[in-house]
N, C-alpha and C positions, 0 to 999 in steps of 0.2 A: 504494500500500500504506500502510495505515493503523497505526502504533503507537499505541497508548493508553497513559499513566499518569497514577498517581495519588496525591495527598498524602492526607490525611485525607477529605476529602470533592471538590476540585477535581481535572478532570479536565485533563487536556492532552494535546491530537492531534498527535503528529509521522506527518504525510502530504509522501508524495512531490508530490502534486500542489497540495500546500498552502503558508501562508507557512513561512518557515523558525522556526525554534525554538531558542531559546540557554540552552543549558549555562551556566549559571553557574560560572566555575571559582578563585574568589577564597579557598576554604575550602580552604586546602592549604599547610600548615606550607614548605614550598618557597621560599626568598627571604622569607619573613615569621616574622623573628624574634619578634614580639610573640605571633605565633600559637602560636608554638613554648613559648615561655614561659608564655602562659594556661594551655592544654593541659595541659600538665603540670602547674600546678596548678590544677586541674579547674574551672577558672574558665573557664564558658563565653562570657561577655559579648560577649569582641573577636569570635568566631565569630559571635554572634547579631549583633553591629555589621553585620559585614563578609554576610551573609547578609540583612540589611533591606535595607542601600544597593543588592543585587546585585536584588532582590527590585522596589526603587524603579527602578532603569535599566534596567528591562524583559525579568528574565530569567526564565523560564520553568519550570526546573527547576533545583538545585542540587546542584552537582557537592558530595560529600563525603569529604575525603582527611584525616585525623588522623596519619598517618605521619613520623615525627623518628626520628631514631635511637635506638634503646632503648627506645622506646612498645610498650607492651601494647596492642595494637591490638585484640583481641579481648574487652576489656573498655571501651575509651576509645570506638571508633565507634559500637559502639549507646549507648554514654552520649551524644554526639553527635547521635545521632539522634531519640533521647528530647527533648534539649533542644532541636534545632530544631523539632520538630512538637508541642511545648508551644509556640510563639510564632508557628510560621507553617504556612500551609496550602498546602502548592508540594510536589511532585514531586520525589523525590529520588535522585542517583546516587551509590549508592554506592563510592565508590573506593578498592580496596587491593588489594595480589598475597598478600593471605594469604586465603584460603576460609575461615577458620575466623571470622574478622575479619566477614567478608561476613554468614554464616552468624548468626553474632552478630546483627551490628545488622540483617537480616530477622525475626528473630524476634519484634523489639520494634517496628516500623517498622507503620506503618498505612499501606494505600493496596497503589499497586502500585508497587516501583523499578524500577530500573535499578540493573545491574551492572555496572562499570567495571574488568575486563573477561575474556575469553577471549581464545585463540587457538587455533591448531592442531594444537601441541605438546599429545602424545596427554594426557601429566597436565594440562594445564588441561583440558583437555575430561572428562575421568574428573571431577576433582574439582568444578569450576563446573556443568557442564550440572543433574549431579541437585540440588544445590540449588537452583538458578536454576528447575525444573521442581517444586520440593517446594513453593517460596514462592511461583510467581506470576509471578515477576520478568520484567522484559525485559535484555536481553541485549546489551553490545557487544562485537562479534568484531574484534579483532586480524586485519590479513593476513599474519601470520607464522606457521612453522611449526618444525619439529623444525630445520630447515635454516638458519632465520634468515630475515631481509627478501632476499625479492630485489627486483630492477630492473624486473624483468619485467613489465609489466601485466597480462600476459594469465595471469602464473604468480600474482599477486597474486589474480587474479578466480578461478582454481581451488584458490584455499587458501579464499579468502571461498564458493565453492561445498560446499567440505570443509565449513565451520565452520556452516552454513546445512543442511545434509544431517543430520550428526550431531543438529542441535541440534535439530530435528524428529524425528528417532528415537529422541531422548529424550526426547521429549514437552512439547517446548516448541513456541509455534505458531513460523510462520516468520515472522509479519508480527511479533514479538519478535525480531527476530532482526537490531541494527542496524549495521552493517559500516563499521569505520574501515578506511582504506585507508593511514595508514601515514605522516602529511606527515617529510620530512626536513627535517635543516638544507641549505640552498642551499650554503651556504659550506662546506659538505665534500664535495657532491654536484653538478656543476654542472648536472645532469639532475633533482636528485631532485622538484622541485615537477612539471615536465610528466611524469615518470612517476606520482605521485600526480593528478594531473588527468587523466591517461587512466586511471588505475582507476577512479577517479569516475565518470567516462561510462561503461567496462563497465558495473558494478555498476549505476549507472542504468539504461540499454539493455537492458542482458540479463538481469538478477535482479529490477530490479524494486523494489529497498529501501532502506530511509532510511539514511541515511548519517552520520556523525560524523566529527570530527578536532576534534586541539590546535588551536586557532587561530593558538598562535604558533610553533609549532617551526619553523617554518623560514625564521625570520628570526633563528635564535640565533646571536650572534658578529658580529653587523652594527650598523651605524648608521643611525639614520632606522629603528629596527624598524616603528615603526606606519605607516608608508606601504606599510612591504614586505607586509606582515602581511594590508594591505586590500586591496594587487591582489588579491594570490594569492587572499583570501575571496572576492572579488565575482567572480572566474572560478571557484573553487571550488561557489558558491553556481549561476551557469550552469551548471555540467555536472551537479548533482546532489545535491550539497551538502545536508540539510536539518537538520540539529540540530549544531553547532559546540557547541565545550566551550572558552569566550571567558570574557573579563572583559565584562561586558554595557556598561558605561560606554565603554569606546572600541570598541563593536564596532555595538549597536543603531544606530546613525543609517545606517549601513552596511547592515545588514541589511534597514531598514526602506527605505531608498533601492532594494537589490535587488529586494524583493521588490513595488515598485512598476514598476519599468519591464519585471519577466517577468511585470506584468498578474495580480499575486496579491492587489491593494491596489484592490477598485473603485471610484474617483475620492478616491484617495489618501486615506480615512480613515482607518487605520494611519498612516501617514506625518504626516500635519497631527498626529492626538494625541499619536504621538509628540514633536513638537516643543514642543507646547501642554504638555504634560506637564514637559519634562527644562529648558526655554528661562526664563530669570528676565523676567518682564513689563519 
């Protein structure tokens, strides 16, 4: 199954049966004090910074989260999005839990995005679906529900069928329709990564659709994160995995390794450019 989007004029295929595709997720006031302080004063520079280097290590699409406490997010995110796609031509994911936010920066936005996110809790679905179906947009589905996360995989895979059903009767396609499965932190859960890797595989197997996650949730509150971080992705990326929401700087060499030895890389040209490209002579 084939997702398509688009920046201004570039396109980018997130396919199930294709290489993987990386989220940029560096644009997100979250642990970045300078972000937080530009932003608010509407000085977009460290954004466009931090959006070129993400753009340079090989990222694909850029994740877009303007969210601090106290932000007008409904006026700041499409001012956000204006100012990335005045500078660059990439595929953008919009990220915020407010609809109107969303709603916003679609209006001004060129191309086709991504929405970061739904889930199955019946008001996201009222509110996200019909805009999500007004603009164009592609779609990522949360496996939570009115209940909250469970354990369960196989109850995970029937919330991600919920959010997939609906979201097609709202007249969104289904091949828009990209299903995160939920990573936890390890260290609060001593199951939660092999229950997120067997949704993976359902959701693979049986639905058929491209897939997302945090790259790093579930190494939060540990040490050695980046080791944890790249098992967990290079078994993630085996079962199904194909568009991660990462820092593309420590994740691409990873990505570009996986998607060499599941024979996505025909005599490893991905892989050598990448090297050729990031490596100082």
């Amino acid at each position: 199954m084939k997702t398509i989007l688009k920046g201004i004029t570039k396109e980018v295929v997130i396919d199930t049966e294709g290489p993987v595709v990386i989220i940029g997720e560096c644009i997100n006031p979250t642990r970045r004090r300078k972000l937080v302080s530009t932003l608010q004063a509407r000085d977009f520079s460290y954004m466009l910074e931090l959006a070129r280097t993400q753009i340079g290590s090989m990222a694909d699409v850029l994740d877009v989260n303007v969210g601090y406490p106290g932000v007008d997010d409904e006026a700041l995110l499409p001012a956000a999005v204006i100012a990335l796609q005045e500078n660059f031509d990439i595929p953008l994911c919009l990220d915020s839990p407010n609809p109107k936010a969303i709603e916003a920066a679609l209006k001004v936005a060129k191309g086709k995005c991504l929405i970061n996110s739904v889930n199955a809790e019946e008001a996201s679905l009222q509110k996200l679906l019909p805009v999500a179906r007004e603009y164009g947009a592609a779609i990522i589905g949360l496996v939570l529900d009115d209940n909250g996360i469970t354990n369960d995989p196989e109850k995970r895979l029937k919330i991600a069928e919920k959010i997939i059903e609906r979201s097609v009767r709202a007249g969104i396609k289904e091949e828009d329709v990209i299903i995160d499965p939920m990573a936890m932190a390890v260290s609060a859960e001593p199951n939660a990564c092999r229950v997120t890797l067997e949704t993976i595989k359902l959701v693979h197997d049986r639905l058929g659709h491209n897939i997302t996650q945090g790259a790093s949730n579930i190494s939060f509150g540990l040490p050695n994160r980046e080791n944890i971080n790249n098992a967990y992705m290079a078994m993630s990326i085996m079962y199904g995995l194909t568009c991660p929401i990462a820092n593309p700087e420590k994740i691409a060499g990873l990505v570009r390794a996986a998607d060499l030895v599941l024979a996505r890389d025909e005599y490893a040209i991905r892989f050598i450019e990448h090297y050729q490209t990031t490596l100082p002579s």
